[in-house]
C-alpha positions in Angstrom: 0.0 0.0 0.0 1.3 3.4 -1.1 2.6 5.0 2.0 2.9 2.0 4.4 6.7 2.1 4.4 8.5 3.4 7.7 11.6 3.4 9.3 12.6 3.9 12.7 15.7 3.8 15.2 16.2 3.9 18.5 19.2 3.9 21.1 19.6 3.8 24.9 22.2 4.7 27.2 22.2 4.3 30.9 24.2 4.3 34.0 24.0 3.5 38.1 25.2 3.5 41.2 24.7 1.0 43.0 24.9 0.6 47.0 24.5 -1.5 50.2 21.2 -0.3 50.5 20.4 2.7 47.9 21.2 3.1 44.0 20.6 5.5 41.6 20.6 5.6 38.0 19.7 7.5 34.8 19.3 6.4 31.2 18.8 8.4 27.5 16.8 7.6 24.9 17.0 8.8 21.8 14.2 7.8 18.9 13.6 8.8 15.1 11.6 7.5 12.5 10.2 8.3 9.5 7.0 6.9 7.9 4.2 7.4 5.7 0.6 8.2 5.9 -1.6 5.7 3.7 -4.6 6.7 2.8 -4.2 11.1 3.6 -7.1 13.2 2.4 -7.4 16.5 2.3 -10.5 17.8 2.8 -12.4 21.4 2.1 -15.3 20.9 4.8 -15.4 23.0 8.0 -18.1 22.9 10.4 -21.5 24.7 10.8 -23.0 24.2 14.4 -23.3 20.1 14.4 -23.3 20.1 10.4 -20.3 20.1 7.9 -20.1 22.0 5.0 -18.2 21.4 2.2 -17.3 24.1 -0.5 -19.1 23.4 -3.8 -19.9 20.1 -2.0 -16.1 19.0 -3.5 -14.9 16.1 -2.5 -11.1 17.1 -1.5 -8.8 15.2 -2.9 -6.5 12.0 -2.3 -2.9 11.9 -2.7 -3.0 9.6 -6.0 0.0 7.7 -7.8 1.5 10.8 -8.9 1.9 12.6 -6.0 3.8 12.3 -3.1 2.5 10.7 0.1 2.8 12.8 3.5 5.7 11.6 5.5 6.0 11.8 9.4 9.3 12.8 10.7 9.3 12.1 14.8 12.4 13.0 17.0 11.7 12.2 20.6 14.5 12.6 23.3 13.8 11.0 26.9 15.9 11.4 30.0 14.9 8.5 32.9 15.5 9.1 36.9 15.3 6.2 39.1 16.1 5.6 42.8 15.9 3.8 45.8 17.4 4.3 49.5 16.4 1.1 51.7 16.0 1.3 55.5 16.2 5.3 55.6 14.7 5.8 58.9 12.2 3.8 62.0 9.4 2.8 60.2 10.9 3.3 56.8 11.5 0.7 54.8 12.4 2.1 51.7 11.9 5.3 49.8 11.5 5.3 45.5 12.1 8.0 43.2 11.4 7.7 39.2 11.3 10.5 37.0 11.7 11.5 33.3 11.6 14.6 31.1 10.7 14.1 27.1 11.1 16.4 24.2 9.0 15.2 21.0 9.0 16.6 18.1 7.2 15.4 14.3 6.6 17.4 11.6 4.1 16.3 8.7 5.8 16.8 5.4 4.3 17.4 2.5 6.7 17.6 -1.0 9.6 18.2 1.9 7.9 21.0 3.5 6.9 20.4 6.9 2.7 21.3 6.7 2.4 20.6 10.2 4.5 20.7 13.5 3.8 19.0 16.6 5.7 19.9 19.4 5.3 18.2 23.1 7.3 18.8 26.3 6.6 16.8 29.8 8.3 15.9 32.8 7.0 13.9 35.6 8.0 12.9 39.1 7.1 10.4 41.0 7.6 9.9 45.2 6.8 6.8 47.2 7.4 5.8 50.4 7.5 2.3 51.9 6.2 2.1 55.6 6.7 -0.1 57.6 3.4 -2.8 58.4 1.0 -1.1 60.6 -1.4 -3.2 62.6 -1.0 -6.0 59.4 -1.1 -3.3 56.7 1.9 -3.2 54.2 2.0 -0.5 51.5 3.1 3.1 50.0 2.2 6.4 49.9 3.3 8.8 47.7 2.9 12.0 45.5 3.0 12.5 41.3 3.7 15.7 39.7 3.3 16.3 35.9 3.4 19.0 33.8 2.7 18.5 29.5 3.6 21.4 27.0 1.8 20.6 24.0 1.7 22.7 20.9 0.4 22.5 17.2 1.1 25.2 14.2 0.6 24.5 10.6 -2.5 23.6 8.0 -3.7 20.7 10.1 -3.3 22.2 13.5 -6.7 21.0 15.3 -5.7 22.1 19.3 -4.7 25.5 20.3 -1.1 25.4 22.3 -1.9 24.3 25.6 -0.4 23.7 29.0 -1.2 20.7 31.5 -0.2 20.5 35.1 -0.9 17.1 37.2 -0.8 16.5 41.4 -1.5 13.4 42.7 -1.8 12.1 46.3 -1.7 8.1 46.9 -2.1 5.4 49.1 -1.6 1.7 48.3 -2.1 -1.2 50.9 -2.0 -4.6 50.9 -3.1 -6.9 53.8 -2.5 -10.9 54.1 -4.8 -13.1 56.5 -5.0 -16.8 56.0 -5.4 -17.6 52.6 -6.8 -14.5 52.1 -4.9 -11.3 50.4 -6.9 -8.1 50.5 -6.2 -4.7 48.3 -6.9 -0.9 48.9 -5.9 2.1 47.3 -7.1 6.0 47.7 -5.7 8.6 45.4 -6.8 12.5 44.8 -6.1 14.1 41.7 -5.8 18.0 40.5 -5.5 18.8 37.4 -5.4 22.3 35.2 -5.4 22.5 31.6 -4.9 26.5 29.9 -5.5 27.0 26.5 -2.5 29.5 25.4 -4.4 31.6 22.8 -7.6 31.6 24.5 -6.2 32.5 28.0 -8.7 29.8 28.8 -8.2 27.5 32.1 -9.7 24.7 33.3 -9.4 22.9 36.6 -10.4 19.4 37.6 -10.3 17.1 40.5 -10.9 14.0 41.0 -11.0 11.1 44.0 -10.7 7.3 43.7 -10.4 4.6 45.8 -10.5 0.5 45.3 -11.0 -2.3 47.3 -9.9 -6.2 46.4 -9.2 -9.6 47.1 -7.7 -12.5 46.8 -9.2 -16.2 48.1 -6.6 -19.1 48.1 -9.1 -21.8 48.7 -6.9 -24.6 47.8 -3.5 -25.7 46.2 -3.2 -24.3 42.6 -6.7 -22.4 42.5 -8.1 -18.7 43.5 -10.8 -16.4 43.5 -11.0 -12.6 42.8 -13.2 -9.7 43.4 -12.8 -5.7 43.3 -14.6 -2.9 43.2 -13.2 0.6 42.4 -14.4 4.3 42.1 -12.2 5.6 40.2 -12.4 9.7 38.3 -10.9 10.8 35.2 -10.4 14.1 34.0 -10.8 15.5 30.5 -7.8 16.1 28.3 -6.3 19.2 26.5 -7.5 17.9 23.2 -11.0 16.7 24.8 -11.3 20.1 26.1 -10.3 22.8 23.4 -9.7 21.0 20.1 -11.6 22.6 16.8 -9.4 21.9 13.6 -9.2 19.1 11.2 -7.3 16.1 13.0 -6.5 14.5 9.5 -4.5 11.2 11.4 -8.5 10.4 12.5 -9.6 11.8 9.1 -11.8 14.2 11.0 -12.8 18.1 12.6 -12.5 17.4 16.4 -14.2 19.8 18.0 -13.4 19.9 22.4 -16.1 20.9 24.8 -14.5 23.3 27.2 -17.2 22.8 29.5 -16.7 18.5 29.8 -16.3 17.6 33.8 -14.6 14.5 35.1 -15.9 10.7 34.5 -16.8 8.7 37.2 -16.6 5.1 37.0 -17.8 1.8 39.3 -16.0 -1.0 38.2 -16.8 -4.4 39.3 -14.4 -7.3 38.3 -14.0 -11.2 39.1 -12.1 -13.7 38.1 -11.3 -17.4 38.4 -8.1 -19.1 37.7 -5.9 -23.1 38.1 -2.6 -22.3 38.1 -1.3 -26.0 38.8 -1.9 -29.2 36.9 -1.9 -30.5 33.3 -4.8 -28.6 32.5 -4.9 -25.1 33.6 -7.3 -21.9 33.2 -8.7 -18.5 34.1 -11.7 -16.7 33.7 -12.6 -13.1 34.5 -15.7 -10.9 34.0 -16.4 -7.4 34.9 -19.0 -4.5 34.5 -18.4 -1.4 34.5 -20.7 1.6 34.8 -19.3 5.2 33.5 -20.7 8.8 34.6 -19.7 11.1 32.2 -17.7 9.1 29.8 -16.3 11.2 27.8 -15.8 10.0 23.8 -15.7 11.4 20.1 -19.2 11.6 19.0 -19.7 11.8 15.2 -22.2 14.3 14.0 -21.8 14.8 10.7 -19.7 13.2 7.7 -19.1 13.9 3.9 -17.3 11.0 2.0 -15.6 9.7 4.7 -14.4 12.9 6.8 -16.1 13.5 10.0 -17.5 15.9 12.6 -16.7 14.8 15.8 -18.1 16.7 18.8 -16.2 15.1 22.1 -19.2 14.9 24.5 -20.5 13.2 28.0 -22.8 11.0 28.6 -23.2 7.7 31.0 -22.2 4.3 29.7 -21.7 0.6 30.3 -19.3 -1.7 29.7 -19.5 -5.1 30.5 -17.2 -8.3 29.4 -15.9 -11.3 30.2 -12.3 -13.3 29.0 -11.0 -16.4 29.3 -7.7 -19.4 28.3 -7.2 -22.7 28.8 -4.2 -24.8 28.1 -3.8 -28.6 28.5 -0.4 -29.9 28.7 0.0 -32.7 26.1 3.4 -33.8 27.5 6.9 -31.9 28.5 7.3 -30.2 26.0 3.7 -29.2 24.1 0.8 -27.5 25.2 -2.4 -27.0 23.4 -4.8 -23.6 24.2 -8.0 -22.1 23.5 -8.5 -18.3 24.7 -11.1 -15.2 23.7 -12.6 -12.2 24.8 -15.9 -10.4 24.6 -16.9 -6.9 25.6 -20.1 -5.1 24.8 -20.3 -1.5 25.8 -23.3 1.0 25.0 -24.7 4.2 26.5 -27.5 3.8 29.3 -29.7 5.5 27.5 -29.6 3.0 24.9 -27.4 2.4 21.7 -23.8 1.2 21.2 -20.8 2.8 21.5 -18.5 3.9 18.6 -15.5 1.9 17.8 -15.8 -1.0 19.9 -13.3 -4.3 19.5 -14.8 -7.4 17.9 -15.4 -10.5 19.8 -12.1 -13.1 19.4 -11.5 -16.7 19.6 -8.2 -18.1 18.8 -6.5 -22.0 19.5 -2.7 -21.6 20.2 0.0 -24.9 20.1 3.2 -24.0 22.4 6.1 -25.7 22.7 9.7 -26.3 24.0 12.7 -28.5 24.0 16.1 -26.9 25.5 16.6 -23.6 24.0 14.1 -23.5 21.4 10.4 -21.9 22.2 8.2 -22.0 19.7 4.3 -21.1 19.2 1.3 -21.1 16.4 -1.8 -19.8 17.0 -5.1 -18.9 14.8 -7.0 -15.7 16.2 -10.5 -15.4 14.5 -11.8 -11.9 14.7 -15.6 -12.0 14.7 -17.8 -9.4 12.7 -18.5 -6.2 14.1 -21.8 -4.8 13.1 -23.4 -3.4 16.5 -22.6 0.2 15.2 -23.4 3.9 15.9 -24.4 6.7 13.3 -22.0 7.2 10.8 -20.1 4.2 11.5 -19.6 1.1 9.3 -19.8 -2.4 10.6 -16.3 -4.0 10.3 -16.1 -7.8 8.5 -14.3 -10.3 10.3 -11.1 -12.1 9.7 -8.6 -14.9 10.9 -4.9 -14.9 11.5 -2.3 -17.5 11.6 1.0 -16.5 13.1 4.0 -18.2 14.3 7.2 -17.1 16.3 10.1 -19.5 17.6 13.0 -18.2 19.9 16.1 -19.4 20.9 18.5 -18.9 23.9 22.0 -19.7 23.4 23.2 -21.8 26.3 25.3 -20.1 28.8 24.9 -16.9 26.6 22.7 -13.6 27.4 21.8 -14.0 24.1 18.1 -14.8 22.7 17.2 -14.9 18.8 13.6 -14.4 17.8 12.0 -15.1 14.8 8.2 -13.9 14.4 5.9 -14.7 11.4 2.3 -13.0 11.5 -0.7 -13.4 9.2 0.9 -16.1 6.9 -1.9 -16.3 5.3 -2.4 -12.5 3.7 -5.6 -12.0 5.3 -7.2 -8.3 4.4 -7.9 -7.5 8.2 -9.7 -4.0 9.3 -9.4 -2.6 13.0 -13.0 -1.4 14.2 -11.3 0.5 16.7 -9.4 3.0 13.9 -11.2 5.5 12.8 -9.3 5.3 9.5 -9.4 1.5 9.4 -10.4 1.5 5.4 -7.5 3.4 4.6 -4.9 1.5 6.7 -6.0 -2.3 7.3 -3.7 -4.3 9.5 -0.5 -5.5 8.0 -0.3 -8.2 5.4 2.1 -11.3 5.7 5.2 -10.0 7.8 8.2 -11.3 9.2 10.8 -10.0 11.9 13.8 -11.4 13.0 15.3 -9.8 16.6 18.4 -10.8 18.5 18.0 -9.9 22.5 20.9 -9.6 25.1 19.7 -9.6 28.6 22.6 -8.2 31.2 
């Protein structure tokens, strides 16, 4: 496909200090690539209200055979901060400290021009402290800090420049009685978001908490149930986009007035862990206040109006594998998912995964590792306006590995879709102009030190 090609690279460098009881250490990353974007349209619609209009009613135009396809040229550079002093003080058992700053960078080019520039700055911080157990209670508390520069200038610029700071405050415990293992976590969020042109801010807040468990009721089985509140709060785009976001094929426009989600999440789950034939089984439900998602409103030979908007939801699924050892070295599986998610007020939600079923074959003998497995993708046709239903498809892939004896050394070998299946993604909005990838191979050689 015209425009599938990329290329990428990326290098790491790192060094520590390493102690009794502390070490500290810090690592670059530097990445490039380059690749193309299949399947580009321009497009001469703009919004009125909740309706698009397009000059003349034109169509736009595609990037055909004789022109150049846009290119994406991404430079990202990543500094990493970790840390950890053991047995600081009374009560103390150990105190963490990870952090990282990023500078990224792509530009959209277009005949060698760069169209488009995307520029994004963050750094992040991360405390936590481990306490000592407190009447059976083991866990951390802790603080997060955060603060995202994000910026957008060019034809295709769909978010004003905009500036996003983070605080978090968290508590994570875990207590053991019997066979039983119990879970719970609190954390309270701030958040404000400005829009640069606009001199717009926006401030959020938001508190969750969770509480779990685990039941060991006998050798190689267990049972789990949690239940969370959990609150999430809107994001720059979410809030103040308006402009054509052409890498959804779409106008996204943001709804500075959007407040937090809140979700109650139920989830179980079932699993064997010992034996010839083992399993697991989980199911949740999840109910959504708020949920905040693209809704399309409007769309003129392909190219949408989305309007991001709130409203409650549910989401409810259930997943599951079994594998039977056939001797030492094989194992035969079975394993799918399912999730179906739609608003309370009736109707499905956009872009939804498809139901899967696959059968995997494992095996291993010395060094070598090897699996093949067939995924079937089911047909997705529960669909919202101006959506499509998406055809299903299967998938044969294989990989095999190998681990050098007495070497750090592992080489991988990886073979998906032998079979040249056309596969679509319901969950891209631009899944007709970029299906998933044809027959591919890859080839990887891993040192571990």
């Amino acid at each position: 496909m015209t425009g599938s090609d990329s290329k990428s690279s990326t290098g790491t460098v790192g060094l520590s200090w390493v102690g009794t009881d502390a070490y500290l250490g810090a690592a670059y990353t530097k990445q490039a690539a380059q690749y193309g974007l299949p399947g580009h349209v321009h497009s001469d619609c703009h919004p009125h209200g909740d309706h698009l209009h397009c000059g003349g009613h034109g169509h736009g135009h595609a990037h055909d055979e004789h022109e150049e396809v846009p290119v994406v040229d991404l430079h990202s550079y990543r500094w990493d901060l970790r840390g950890e002093w053991r047995n600081l003080a009374p009560g103390v058992e150990a105190v963490r400290l990870k952090g990282s700053h990023t500078r990224y960078a792509h530009d959209e080019l277009e005949d060698d021009v760069a169209a488009t520039q995307f520029r994004n700055r963050a750094h992040d911080l991360r405390l936590e402290v481990q306490h000592a157990p407190i009447a059976g209670w083991r866990g951390v508390v802790g603080l997060s800090n955060g603060q995202r520069s994000f910026s957008a200038d060019g034809e295709e610029a769909y978010v004003q420049p905009t500036r996003t700071h983070k605080l978090g405050l968290f508590l994570l415990e875990e207590y053991q009685i019997g066979a039983w293992s119990w879970q719970a976590a609190l954390r309270h969020d701030r958040q404000t978001v400005r829009a640069q042109d606009d001199a717009v801010e926006r401030s959020h807040q938001g508190l969750s908490a969770s509480l779990g468990t685990v039941w060991r009721f006998a050798t190689g089985w267990q049972a789990s149930a949690s239940f969370s509140r959990a609150q999430r709060m809107p994001t720059a785009e979410e809030l103040f986009a308006n402009g054509p976001h052409l890498a959804t094929n779409s106008w996204e426009v943001g709804n500075a007035q959007l407040g937090r989600e809140t979700s109650q999440a139920w989830d179980f789950g079932l699993r064997k862990t010992h034996g010839d034939t083992t399993w697991s089984a989980n199911a949740f439900h999840h109910r959504v206040q708020g949920y905040i998602y693209g809704r399309t409103v409007d769309a003129h030979d392909g190219f949408q109006l989305q309007h991001y908007t709130q409203a409650d939801a549910r989401f409810t699924g259930v997943e599951g594998q079994v594998r039977q050892r056939i001797n030492r070295f094989v194992g035969v599986g079975v394993f799918g998912d399912l999730v179906r998610a739609r608003l309370a007020e009736g109707g499905p939600l956009p872009r939804i995964p498809a139901a899967r079923l696959g059968v995997r074959v494992d095996a291993s003998w010395r060094g070598w590792e090897g699996l093949a497995e067939w995924v079937q993708v089911a047909r997705q046709d529960r669909t919202t306006a101006y959506e499509t239903a998406t055809g299903g498809y299967g998938m044969l892939n294989l990989m095999a590995s190998y681990r050098f004896n007495g070497s750090p050394l592992e080489l991988t070998l990886k073979a998906e879709n032998l079979t040249d299946r056309l596969g679509y993604a319901h969950t891209s909005a631009i899944k007709q102009a970029a299906p998933l990838k044809g027959r591919n191979l890859s080839v990887g050689l891993r040192m571990a030190f």
